[in-house]
C-alpha positions as CSV (number, residue, x, y, z in Angstrom):
1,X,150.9,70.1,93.5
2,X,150.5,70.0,89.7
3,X,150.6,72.9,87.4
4,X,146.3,72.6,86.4
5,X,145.6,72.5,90.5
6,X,147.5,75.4,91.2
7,X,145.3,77.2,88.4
8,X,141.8,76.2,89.9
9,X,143.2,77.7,92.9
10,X,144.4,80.6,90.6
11,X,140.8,80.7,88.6
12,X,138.6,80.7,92.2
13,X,135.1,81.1,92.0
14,X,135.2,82.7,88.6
15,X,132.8,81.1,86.2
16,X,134.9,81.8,82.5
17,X,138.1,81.1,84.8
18,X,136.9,77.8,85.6
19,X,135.4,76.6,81.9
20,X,139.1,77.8,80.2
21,X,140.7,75.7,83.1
22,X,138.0,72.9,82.2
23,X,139.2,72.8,79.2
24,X,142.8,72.5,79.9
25,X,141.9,69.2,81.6
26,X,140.6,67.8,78.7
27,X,143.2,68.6,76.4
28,X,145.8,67.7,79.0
29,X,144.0,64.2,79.8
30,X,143.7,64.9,83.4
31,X,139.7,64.4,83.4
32,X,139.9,61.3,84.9
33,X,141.7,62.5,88.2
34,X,139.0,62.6,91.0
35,X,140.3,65.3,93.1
36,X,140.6,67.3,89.9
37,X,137.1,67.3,89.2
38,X,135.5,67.5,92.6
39,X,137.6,70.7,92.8
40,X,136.7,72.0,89.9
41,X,133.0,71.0,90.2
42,X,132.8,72.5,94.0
43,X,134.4,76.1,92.7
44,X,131.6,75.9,89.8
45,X,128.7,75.4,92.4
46,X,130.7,78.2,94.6
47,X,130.8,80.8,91.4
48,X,126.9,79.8,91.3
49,X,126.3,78.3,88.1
50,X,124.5,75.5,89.5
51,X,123.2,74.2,85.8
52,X,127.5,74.0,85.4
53,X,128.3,72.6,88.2
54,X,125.3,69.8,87.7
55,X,126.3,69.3,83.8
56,X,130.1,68.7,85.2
57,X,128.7,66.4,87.6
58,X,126.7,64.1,85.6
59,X,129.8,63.6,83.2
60,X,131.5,61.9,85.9
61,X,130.7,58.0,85.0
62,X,131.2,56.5,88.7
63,X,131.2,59.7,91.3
64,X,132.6,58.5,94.8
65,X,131.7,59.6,98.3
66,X,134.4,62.2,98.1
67,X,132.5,63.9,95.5
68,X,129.1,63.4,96.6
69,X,130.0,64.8,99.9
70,X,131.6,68.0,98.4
71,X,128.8,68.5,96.0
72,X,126.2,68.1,99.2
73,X,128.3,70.8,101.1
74,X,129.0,73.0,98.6
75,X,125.4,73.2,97.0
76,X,123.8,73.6,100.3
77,X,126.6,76.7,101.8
78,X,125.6,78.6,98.6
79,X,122.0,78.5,98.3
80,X,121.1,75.7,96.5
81,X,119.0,72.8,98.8
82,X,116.7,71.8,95.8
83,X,120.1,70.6,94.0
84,X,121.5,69.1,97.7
85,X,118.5,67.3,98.0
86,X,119.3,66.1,93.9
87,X,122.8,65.0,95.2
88,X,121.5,63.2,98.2
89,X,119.2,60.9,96.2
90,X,121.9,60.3,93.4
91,X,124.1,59.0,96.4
92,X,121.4,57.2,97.4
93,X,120.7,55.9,93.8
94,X,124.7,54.8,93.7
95,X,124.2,53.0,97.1
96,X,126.9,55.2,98.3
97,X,126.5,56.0,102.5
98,X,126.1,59.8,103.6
99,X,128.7,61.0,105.7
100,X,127.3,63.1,109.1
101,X,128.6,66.3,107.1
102,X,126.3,65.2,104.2
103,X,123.6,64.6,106.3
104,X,124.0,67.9,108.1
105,X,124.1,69.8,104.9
106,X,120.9,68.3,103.6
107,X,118.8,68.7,106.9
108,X,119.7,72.3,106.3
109,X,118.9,72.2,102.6
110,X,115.6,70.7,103.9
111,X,115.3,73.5,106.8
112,X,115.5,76.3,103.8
113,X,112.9,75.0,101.5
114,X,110.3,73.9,104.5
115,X,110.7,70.3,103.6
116,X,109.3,68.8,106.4
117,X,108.2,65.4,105.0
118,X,111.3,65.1,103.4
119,X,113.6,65.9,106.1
120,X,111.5,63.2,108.5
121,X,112.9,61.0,106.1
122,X,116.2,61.9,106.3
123,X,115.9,61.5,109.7
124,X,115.2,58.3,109.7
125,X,118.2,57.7,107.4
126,X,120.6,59.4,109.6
127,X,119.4,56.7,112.9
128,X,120.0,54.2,110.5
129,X,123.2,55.4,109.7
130,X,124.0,55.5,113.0
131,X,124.4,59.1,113.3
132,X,121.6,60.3,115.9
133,X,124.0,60.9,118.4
134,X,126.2,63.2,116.0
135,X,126.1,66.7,117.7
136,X,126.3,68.4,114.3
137,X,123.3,66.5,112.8
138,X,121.1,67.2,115.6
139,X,121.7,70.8,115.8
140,X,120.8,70.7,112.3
141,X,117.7,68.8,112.9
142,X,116.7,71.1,115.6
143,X,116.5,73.6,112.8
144,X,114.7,71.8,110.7
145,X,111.6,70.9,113.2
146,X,112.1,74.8,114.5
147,X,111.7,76.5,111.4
148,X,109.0,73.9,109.5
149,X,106.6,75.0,113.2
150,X,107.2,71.2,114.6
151,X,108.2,72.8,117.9
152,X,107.4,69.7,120.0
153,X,109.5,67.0,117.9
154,X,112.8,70.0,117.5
155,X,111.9,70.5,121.5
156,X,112.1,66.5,122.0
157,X,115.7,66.3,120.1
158,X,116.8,69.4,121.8
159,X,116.3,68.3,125.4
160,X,117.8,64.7,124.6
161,X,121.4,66.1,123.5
162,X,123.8,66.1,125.7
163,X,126.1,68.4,124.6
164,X,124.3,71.9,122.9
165,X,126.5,73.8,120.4
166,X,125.4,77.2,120.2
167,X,123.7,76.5,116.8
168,X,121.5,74.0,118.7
169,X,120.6,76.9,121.2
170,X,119.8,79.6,118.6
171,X,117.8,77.1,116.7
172,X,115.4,76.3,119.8
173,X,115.4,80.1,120.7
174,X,114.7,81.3,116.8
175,X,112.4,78.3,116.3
176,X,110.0,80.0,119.1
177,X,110.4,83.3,118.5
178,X,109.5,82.7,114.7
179,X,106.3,80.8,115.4
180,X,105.1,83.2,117.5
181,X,106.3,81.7,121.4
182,X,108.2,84.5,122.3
183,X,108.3,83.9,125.9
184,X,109.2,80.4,125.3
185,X,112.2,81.8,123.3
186,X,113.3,84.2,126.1
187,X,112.9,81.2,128.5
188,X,115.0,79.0,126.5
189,X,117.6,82.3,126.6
190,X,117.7,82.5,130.1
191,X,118.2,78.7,130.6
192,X,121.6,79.4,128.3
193,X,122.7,82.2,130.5
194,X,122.2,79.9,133.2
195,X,124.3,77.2,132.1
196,X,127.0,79.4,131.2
197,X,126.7,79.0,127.4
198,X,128.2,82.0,125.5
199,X,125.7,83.6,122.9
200,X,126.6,85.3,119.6
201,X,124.7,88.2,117.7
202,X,122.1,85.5,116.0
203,X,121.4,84.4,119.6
204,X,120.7,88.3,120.7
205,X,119.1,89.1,117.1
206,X,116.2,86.0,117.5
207,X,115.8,87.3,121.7
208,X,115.7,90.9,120.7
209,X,112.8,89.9,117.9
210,X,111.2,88.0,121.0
211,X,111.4,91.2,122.8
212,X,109.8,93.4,120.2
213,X,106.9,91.3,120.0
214,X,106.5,91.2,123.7
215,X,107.4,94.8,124.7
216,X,109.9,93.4,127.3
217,X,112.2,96.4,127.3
218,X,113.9,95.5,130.5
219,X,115.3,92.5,128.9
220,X,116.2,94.2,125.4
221,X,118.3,96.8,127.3
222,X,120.0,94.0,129.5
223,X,120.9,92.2,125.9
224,X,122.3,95.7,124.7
225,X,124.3,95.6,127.0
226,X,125.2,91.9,127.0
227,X,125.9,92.4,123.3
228,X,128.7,95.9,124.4
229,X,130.0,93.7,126.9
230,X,130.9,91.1,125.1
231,X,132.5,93.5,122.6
232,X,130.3,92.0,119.8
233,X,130.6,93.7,116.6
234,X,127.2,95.8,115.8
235,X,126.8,94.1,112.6
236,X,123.1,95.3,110.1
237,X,121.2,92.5,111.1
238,X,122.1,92.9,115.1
239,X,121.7,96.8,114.7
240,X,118.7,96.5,112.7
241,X,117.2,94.5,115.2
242,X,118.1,97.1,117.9
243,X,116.3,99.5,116.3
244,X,113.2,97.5,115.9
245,X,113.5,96.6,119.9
246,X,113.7,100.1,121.1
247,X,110.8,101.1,118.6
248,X,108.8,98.5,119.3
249,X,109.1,99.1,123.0
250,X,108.4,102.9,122.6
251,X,111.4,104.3,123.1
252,X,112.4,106.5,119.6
253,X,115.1,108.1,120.4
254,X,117.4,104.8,121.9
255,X,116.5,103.3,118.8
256,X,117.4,106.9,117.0
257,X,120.7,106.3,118.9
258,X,121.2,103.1,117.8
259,X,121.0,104.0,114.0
260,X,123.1,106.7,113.9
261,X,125.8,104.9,115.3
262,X,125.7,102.4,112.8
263,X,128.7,102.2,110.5
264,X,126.6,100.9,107.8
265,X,123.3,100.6,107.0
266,X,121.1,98.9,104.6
267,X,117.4,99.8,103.3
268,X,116.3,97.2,105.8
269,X,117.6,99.3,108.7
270,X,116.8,102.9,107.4
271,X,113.0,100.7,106.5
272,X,113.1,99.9,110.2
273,X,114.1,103.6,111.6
274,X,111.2,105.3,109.9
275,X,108.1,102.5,110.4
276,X,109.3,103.2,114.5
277,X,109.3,106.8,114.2
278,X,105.6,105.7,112.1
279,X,104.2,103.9,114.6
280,X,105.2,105.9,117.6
281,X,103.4,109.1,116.5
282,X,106.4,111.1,114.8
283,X,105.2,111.6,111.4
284,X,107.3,114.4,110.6
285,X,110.5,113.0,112.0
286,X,109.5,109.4,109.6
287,X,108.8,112.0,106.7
288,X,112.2,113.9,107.0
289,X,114.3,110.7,107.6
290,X,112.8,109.3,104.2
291,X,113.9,112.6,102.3
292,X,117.5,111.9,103.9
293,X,117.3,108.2,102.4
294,X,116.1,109.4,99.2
295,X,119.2,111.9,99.3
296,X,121.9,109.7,100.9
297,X,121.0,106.5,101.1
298,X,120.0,102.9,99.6
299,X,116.9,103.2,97.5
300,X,113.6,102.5,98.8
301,X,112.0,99.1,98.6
302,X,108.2,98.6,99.0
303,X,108.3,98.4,102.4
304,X,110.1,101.4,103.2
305,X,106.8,103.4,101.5
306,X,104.7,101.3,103.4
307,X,106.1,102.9,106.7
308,X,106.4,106.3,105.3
309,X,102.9,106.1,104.4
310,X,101.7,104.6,107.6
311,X,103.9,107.6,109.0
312,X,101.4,110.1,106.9
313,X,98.2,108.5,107.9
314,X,98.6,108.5,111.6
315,X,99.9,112.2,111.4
316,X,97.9,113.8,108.6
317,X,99.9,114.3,106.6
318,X,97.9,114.6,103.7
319,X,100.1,116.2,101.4
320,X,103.1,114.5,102.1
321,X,101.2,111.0,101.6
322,X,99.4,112.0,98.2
323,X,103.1,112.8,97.2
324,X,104.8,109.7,98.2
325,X,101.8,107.6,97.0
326,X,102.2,109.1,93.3
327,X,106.4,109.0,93.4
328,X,106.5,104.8,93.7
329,X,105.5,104.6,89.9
330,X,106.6,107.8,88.8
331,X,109.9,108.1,90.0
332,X,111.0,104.7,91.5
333,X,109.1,102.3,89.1
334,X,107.5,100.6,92.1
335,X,103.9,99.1,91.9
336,X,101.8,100.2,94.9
337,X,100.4,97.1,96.7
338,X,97.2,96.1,98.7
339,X,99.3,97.9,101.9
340,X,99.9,100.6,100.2
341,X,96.4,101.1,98.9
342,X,95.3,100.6,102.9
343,X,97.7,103.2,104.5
344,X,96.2,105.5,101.6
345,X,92.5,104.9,102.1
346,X,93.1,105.3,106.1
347,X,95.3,108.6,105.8
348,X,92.4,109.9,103.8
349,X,89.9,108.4,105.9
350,X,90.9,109.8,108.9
351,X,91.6,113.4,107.1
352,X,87.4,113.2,107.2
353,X,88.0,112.9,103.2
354,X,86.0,109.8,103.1
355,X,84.9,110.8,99.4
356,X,87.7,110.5,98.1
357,X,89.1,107.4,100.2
358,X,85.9,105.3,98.5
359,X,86.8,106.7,95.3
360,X,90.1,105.3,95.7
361,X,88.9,102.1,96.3
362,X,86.6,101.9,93.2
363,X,89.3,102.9,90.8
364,X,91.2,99.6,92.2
365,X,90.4,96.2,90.9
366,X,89.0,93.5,92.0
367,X,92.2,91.9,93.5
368,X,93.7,95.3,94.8
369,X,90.4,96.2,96.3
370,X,91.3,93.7,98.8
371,X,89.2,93.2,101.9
372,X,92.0,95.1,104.1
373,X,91.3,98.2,102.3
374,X,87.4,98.3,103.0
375,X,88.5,97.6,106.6
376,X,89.9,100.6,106.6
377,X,87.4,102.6,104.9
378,X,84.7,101.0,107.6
379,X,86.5,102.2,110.2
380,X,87.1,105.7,108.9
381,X,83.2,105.7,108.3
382,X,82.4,104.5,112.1
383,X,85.1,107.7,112.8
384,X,83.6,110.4,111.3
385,X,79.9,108.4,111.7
386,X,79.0,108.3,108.0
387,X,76.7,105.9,108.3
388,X,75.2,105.4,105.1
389,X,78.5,104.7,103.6
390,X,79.4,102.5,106.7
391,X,76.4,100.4,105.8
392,X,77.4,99.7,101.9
393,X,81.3,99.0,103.1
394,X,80.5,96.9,105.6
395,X,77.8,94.8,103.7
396,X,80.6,94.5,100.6
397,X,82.8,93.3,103.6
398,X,80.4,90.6,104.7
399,X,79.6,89.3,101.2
400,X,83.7,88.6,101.2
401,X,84.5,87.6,104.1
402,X,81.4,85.9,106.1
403,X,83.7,84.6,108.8
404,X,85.3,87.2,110.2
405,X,83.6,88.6,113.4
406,X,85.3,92.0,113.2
407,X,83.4,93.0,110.0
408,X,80.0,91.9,112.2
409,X,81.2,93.6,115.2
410,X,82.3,96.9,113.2
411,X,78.4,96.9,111.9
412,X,77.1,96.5,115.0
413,X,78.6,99.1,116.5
414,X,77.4,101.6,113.8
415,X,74.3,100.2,113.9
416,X,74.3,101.0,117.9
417,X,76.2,105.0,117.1
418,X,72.7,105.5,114.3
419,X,70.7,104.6,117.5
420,X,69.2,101.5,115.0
421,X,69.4,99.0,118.0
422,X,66.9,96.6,116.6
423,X,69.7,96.2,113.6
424,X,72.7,95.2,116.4
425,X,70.2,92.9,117.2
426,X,70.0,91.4,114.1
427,X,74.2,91.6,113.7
428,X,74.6,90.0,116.5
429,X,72.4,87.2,116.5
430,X,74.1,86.5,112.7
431,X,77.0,86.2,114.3
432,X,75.7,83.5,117.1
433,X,73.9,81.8,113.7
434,X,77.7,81.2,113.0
435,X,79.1,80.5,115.8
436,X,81.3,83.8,115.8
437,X,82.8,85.9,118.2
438,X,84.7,88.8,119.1
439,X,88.6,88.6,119.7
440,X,89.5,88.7,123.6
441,X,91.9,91.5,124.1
442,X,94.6,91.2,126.1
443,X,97.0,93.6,127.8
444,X,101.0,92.4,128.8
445,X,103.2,94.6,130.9
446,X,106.8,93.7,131.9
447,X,108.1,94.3,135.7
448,X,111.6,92.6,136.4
449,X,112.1,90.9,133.3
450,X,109.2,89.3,133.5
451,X,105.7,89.2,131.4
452,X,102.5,89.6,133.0
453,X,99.2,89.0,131.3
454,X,95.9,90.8,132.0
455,X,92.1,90.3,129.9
456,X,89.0,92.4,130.9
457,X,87.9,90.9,134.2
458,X,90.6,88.5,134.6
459,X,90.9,87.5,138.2
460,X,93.4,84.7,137.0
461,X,96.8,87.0,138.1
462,X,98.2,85.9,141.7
463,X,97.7,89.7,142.9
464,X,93.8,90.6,141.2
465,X,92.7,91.4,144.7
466,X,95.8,94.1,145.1
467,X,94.9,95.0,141.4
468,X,91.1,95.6,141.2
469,X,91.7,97.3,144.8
470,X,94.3,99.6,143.4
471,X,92.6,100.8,139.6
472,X,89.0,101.1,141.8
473,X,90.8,103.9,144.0
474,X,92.7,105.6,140.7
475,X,89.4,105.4,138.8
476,X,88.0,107.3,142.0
477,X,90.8,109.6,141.6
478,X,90.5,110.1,137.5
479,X,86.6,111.2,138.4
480,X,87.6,113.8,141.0
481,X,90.2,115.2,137.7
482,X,87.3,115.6,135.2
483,X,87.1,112.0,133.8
484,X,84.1,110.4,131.9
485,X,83.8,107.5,131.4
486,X,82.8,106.6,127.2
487,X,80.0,104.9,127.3
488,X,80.0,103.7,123.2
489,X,83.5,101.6,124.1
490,X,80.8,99.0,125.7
491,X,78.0,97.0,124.9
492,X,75.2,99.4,124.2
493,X,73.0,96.7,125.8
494,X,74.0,97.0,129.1
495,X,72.8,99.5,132.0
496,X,74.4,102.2,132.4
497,X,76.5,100.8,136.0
498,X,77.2,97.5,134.2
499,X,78.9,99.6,131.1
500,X,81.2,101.7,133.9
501,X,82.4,98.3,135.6
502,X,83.0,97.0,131.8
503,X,84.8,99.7,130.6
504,X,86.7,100.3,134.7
505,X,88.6,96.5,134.2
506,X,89.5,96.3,130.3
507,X,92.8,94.9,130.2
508,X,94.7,98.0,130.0
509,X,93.7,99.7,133.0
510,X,94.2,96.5,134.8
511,X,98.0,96.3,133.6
512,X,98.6,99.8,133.9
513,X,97.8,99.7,138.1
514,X,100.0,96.6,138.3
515,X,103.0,98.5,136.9
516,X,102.2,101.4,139.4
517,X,101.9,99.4,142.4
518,X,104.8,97.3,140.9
519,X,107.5,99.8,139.6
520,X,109.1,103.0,141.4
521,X,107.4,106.5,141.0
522,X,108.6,108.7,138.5
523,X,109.2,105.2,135.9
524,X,107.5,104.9,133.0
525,X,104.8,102.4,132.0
526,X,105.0,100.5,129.5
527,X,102.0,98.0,128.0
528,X,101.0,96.4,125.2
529,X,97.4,95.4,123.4
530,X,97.0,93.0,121.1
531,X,93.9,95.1,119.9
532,X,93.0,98.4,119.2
533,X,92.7,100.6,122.3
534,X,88.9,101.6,122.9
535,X,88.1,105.5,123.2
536,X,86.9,105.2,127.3
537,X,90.8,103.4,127.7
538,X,92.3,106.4,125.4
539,X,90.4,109.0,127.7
540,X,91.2,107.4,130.8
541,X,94.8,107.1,130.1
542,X,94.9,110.9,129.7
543,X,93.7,111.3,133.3
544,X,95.6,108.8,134.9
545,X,99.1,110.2,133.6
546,X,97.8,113.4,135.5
547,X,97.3,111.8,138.5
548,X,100.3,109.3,138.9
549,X,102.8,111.9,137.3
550,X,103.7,109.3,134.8
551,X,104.3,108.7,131.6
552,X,102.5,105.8,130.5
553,X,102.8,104.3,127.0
554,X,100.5,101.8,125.3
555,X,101.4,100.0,122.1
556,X,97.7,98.9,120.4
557,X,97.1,96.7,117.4
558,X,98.0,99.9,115.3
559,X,100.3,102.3,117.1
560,X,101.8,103.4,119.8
561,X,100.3,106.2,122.9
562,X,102.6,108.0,124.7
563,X,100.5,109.6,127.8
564,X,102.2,112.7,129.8
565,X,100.3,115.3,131.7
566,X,97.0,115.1,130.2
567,X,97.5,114.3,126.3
568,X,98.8,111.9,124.0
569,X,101.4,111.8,121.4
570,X,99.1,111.0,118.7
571,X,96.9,114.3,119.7
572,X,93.4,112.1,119.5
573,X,94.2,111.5,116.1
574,X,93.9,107.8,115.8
């Protein structure tokens, strides 16, 4: 080995290093050896002066495939696939042939910027390069379709391989789960398991995101587990996604449990810890964990007062908010944005200090005023029924956003509260004038691992009959308790009978007595809404939790309800 190789290897990925060594290959002569320079030029992309290492490059007269290659590797495994995708045309440009490392490398490069036309192209290079069989390149191609959202082509080149690395596998699973299939991605899981192919944490951090977003808590414990018993190391990103699992699935104090074990922790997983103690009701607990941050650990990010804040507006805490609110700028130098200006007009909406909420939003501009934080203010109005102000918001909201049917269904339902019913009229037939309508909700519950769907009056689930039959004799038995039913949750249209059979079989109630009939007494249940849970739902909750002796929890559009004897966690604030 000669004395200027051994000190590259000496210099690293040390930029000054590097340029004195540089230097001594001029002076020595030595500029013209090949492996000299490819070394030198991979360490410079590697120390992350990319301008460097591409000013090195292009002194080389006649680069060969040995340094093309390099150059493709290197630039893509640190971070830059604008500059692999620079290399990969040169070597085109110099008719030199990509190597299936090469092409790997710049699929990848292409996966990171969302280069999907690009990387079709590549595509095609690699079949006629002859490498479409290459188990490396189609892994990497698998990405590429899974994370540009072309699930069908990355699903096409995933069930044609016939030998799946793990990469290939977390790809697939990662590709769903971040375009919003989650129980494709959990399918794709189990189908691993079956086969006998052994994850690793990105596997269980991608099925443990799929889990959060469907609830499935059953399968999120049986991955904890699978992650301990395969003696995986609880790394941030595994234990961060934990934490969001257990929170997301309502249960605080496993994902409590989970962050206090953690050896270390970033601002992502302290971030995490406080938006599930936010959105599970535990104000004070978010509140206190923040001050502990503040004291011991990583500083706050925009996010993190995003959750504290959310924290203070679904507990009132006024005071606290107001504080936290004022101590971005003044003492961390943050700029609130249009989330932040939401959590504060609905903490003061919900206060009843509506006043001061609106005057909030006119001391915002034009862009900050976005239409997110009159959303909020409308629904504090419908709240506290200030419906002269409820009028003007939602009027500004419709001049914005014409298309949106929950502005329209917000007014009409103020409208119906002011007893103006010839005005819900007129709302509604604006929104037929434009084709609009009102989101169906929907209810999932998980029994056995496995996801079951529910919409008001659905008769679509294998067992309605044994359903209806069921929620017909615990509505009997929520009457006989004290129950009501809430008659402005409905259409205000309807007859009084027809609004009690709308409001007995919203989706909720419907996938609540599944999990009773389906689960053991004394369980929990657990369900989630894709909307925002309707006051009659809320009431009748209450009563059924007295009945069944069970805890039921409900995780809405918003936040999560954790229904014991009688009340809720959220103490009919919400």
């Amino acid at each position: 080995m000669s004395p200027v190789y051994r000190a590259l290897l000496r210099a690293g990925p040390s930029l000054r290093a590097l340029q004195q060594v540089h230097g001594h290959i001029v002076v020595s002569g030595s500029h013209r050896s090949r492996a000299l320079l490819t070394k030198l030029i991979t360490l410079a992309c590697e120390a992350g002066s990319i301008f460097y290492t591409r000013r090195l490059f292009l002194s080389v007269p006649n680069p060969d495939s040995f340094l093309f290659n390099s150059l493709i590797k290197a630039s893509s495994k640190f971070g830059f696939p604008q500059h692999t995708v620079f290399f990969y045309n040169r070597m085109l440009g110099f008719r030199i042939a990509p190597s299936s490392y090469s092409f790997t490398s710049v699929i990848k490069s292409c996966a990171d910027i969302s280069a999907l036309r690009l990387g079709r192209c590549v595509h095609s290079h690699v079949l006629v390069c002859g490498y479409g069989s290459d188990s490396f390149v189609q892994a990497a191609l698998v990405t590429l379709y899974s994370k540009s959202g072309d699930l069908d082509a990355a699903r096409k080149l995933f069930d044609k391989m016939p030998e799946r690395s793990v990469v290939a596998w977390n790809s697939m699973i990662s590709g769903y789960e971040q375009n919003g299939f989650s129980r494709e991605a959990i399918e794709v899981f189990n189908q691993m398991r079956e086969l006998g192919v052994e994850p690793d944490s990105t596997t269980f951090v991608s099925v443990l995101a799929a889990c959060s977003q469907l609830g499935a808590l059953g399968l999120g414990c049986s991955v904890h587990h699978d992650v301990i018993n395969n003696g995986l190391h609880v790394n941030v990103a595994l234990g961060t996604s934990l934490i969001i699992m257990y929170a997301r699935c309502g249960n605080v104090s496993k994902a409590r449990e989970v962050f206090d074990s953690m050896n270390e922790r970033n601002v992502i997983a302290w971030t995490a810890m406080i938006s599930g103690y936010a959105t599970n009701g535990y104000g004070i607990q978010a509140v206190e964990l923040f001050c502990q941050m503040r004291a011991h650990g990583p500083v706050p990010n925009t996010v993190t007062f995003v959750a504290v804040l959310a924290a203070c507006a679904h507990a009132g805490l006024v005071h606290e908010g107001r504080e936290t609110y004022a101590n971005m700028r003044q003492e961390y130098g943050l700029v609130p944005g249009v989330e932040h200006h939401v959590c504060m007009v609905d903490m003061l909406g919900r206060a009843g200090l509506l006043t001061e909420a609106y005057q909030l939003i006119r001391e915002l501009g034009p862009e900050e005023a976005a239409p997110a934080v009159w959303t909020a203010m409308l629904g504090a109005c419908k709240m506290h029924k200030n419906f002269d102000l409820g009028l003007i918001v939602a009027e500004h909201l419709l001049e914005v956003e014409p298309e949106n049917p929950g502005h329209y269904v917000m007014l009409s339902n103020i409208y119906a509260l002011a007893g103006r019913m010839d005005r819900v009229e007129m709302v509604r037939n604006m929104m037929m004038g434009r084709s609009l309508r009102k989101q169906v909700g929907y209810s999932t519950i998980d029994v056995n691992q496995k996801t079951n769907l529910f919409s008001m009056g659905d008769k679509s689930h294998p067992e309605t009959n044994e359903v209806y039959q069921y929620l017909d004799e615990l509505m009997s038995q929520c009457r006989e308790a004290g129950y009501a039913p809430v008659p402005e949750s409905v259409m205000h249209e309807l007859e009084e009978e027809e609004r009690e059979y709308a409001l007995r079989y919203h989706s909720e109630k419907l996938a609540i007595a599944f999990g009773l009939l389906k689960t053991k007494d004394g369980m929990a249940i657990r369900i989630v809404k894709n909307l925002r849970m309707c006051e009659d739902c809320h009431e009748a909750i209450k009563f059924m939790s007295v009945v069944t002796k069970r805890e039921i929890i409900v995780r809405d559009k918003l936040r999560f309800h954790h229904f014991k004897d009688g009340s809720c966690s959220c103490m009919d604030y919400w």
